[in-house]
C-alpha positions in Angstrom: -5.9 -15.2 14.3 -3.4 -13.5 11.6 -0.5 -11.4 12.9 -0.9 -7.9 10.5 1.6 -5.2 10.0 0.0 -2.2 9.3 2.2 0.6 6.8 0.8 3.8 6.0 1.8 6.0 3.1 3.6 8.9 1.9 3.6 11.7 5.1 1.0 10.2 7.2 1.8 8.0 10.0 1.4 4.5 12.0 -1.6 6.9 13.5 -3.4 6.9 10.4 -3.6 3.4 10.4 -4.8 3.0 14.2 -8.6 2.9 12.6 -7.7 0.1 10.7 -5.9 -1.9 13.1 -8.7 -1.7 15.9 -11.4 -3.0 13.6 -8.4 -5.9 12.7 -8.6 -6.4 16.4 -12.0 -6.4 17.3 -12.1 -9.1 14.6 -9.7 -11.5 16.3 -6.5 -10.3 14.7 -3.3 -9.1 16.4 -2.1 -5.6 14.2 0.9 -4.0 15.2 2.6 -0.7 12.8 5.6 0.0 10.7 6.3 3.5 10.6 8.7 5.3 8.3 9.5 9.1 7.3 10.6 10.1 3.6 12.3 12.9 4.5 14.2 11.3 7.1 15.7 8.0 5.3 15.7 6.8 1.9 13.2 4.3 0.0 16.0 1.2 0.1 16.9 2.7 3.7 13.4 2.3 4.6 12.8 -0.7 2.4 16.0 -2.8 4.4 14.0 -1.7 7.6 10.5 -3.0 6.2 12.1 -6.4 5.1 13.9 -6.9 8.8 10.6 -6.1 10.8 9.2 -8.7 8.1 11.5 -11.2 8.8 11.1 -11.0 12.2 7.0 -11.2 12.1 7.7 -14.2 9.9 9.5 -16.1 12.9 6.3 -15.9 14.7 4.2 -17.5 12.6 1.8 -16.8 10.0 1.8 -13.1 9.3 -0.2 -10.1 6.7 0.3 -7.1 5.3 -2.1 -4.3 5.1 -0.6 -1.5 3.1 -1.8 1.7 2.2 -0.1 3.8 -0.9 3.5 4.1 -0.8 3.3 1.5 2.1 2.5 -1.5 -0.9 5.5 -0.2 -3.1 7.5 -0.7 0.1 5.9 -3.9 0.8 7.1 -5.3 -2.7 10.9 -4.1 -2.7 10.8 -5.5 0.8 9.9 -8.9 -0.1 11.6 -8.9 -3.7 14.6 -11.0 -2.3 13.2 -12.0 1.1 15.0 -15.1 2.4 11.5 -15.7 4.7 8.4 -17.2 4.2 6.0 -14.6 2.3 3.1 -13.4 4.2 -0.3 -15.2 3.6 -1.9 -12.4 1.9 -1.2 -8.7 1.7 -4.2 -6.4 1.1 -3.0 -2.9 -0.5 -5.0 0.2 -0.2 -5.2 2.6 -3.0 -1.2 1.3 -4.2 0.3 3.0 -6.9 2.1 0.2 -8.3 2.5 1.6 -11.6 4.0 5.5 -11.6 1.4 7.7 -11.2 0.7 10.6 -13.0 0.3 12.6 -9.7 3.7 12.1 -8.3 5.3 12.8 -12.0 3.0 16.0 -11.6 4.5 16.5 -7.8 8.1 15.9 -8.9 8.7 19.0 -10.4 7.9 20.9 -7.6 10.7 21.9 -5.7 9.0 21.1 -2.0 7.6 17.5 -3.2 11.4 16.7 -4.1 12.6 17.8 -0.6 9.8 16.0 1.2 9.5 12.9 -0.7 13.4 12.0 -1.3 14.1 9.2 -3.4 10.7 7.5 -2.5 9.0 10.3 -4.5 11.5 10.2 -7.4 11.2 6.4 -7.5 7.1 6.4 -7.6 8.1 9.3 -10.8 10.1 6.9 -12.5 8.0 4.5 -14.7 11.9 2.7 -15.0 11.7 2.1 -11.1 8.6 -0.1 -12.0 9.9 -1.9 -14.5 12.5 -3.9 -12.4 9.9 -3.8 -8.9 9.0 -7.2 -8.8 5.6 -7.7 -8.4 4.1 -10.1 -5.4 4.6 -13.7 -5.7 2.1 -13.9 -2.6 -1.6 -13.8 -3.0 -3.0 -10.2 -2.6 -6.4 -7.8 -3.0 -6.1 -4.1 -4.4 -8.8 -1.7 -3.1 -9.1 1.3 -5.0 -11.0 4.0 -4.4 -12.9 5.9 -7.3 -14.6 9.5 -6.4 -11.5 11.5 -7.9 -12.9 14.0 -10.3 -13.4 13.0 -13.8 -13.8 14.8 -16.9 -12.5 17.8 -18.8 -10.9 19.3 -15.9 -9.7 16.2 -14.4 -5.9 15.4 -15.1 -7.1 11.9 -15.0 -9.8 12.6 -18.5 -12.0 9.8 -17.9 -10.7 7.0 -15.6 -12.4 6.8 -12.1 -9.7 7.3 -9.4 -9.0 8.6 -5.5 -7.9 11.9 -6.7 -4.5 10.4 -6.2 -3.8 7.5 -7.8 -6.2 6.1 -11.3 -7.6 2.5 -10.7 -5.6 1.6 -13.6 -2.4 2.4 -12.1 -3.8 0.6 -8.5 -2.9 -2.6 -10.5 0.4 -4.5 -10.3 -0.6 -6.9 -13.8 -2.9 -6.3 -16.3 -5.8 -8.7 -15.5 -6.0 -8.1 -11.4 -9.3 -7.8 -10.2 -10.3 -4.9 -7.8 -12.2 -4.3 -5.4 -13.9 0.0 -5.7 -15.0 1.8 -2.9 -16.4 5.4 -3.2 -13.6 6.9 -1.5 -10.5 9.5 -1.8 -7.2 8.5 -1.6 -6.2 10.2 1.7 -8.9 8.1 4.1 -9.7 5.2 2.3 -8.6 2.8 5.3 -11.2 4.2 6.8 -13.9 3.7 4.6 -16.2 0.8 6.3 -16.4 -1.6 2.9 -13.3 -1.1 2.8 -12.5 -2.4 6.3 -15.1 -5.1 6.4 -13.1 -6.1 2.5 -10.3 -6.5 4.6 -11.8 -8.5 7.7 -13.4 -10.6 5.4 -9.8 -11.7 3.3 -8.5 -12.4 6.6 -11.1 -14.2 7.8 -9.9 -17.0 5.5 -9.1 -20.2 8.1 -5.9 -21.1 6.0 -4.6 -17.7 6.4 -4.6 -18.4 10.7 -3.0 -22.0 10.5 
């Protein structure tokens, strides 16, 4: 049995996770929610709140993250200078951990800016990026890939969620992926993606 934080993304909240969570639980897991609102606090606001629910989980033994969207950026400034153990594995649903060309897109609208805060000018800023550490724990990216392509697509020719391009799901280079046919909105409830999940934490070393 893993203790699992559950963080959803950009506008939705711990209630979009709930799917997730109960099929974490019918599995043997304990899952339990971060929730957080843009509009209300800022990213390093929310961030210092992320890291001290973290910290806590820690002190109860061996703990995971499942993240979805903004919810892994907030996982990695959370644990960037965590003075507690890292979690055993953190599994990040359709993350942009590279800025994506949708919220650079979104930024210029006046509304975006008043909803997202400083999270969405931070996912806008490819210099935020560049000094986000990356995980030092071991991790799976799930991205999902029936975003339009083509002429009309602002993505041209590389699969995505509609959201977020498989190439910017990755935090280095080389990491492997694993793609689901979904959009970027519901992926964590897409059933491979679900039984991807159950099946990382079904790992015995991830329980001891």
């Amino acid at each position: 049995m893993v203790n699992i934080l559950l963080i959803h993304g950009l506008g939705r909240t711990p209630l979009s996770m709930w799917p997730m969570g109960r099929a974490l639980q019918k599995a043997g897991h304990s899952a339990s929610y971060f929730g957080y609102a843009s509009w209300q606090k800022s990213f390093d606001e929310i961030a210092e709140e992320l890291c001290d629910r973290l910290k806590q989980l820690s002190s109860q033994g061996h703990y995971g993250i499942v993240s979805h969207s903004l919810g892994g950026v907030l996982t990695r400034a959370a644990l960037a200078d965590a003075d507690f153990p890292p979690p055993g594995h953190v599994v990040m649903l359709a993350p942009p951990n590279q800025s994506p060309l949708a919220a650079r897109l979104a930024n210029r609208l006046l509304p975006f800016r008043w909803f997202a805060r400083q999270s969405g000018d931070n996912m806008a800023r490819p210099e935020f990026y560049a000094q986000l550490p990356t995980l030092t724990c071991p991790y799976t990216l799930i991205a999902g890939d029936s975003g339009p392509i083509g002429l009309l697509s602002p993505f041209g020719q590389i699969p995505n969620d509609l959201i977020v391009s498989i190439d910017e799901v990755r935090m280095q280079p080389d990491d492997e992926l694993i793609r689901v046919p979904a959009l970027h909105t519901f992926i964590m409830n897409h059933p491979l993606v679900q039984q991807a999940t159950i099946r990382t934490f079904a790992d015995p070393a991830l329980g001891q």
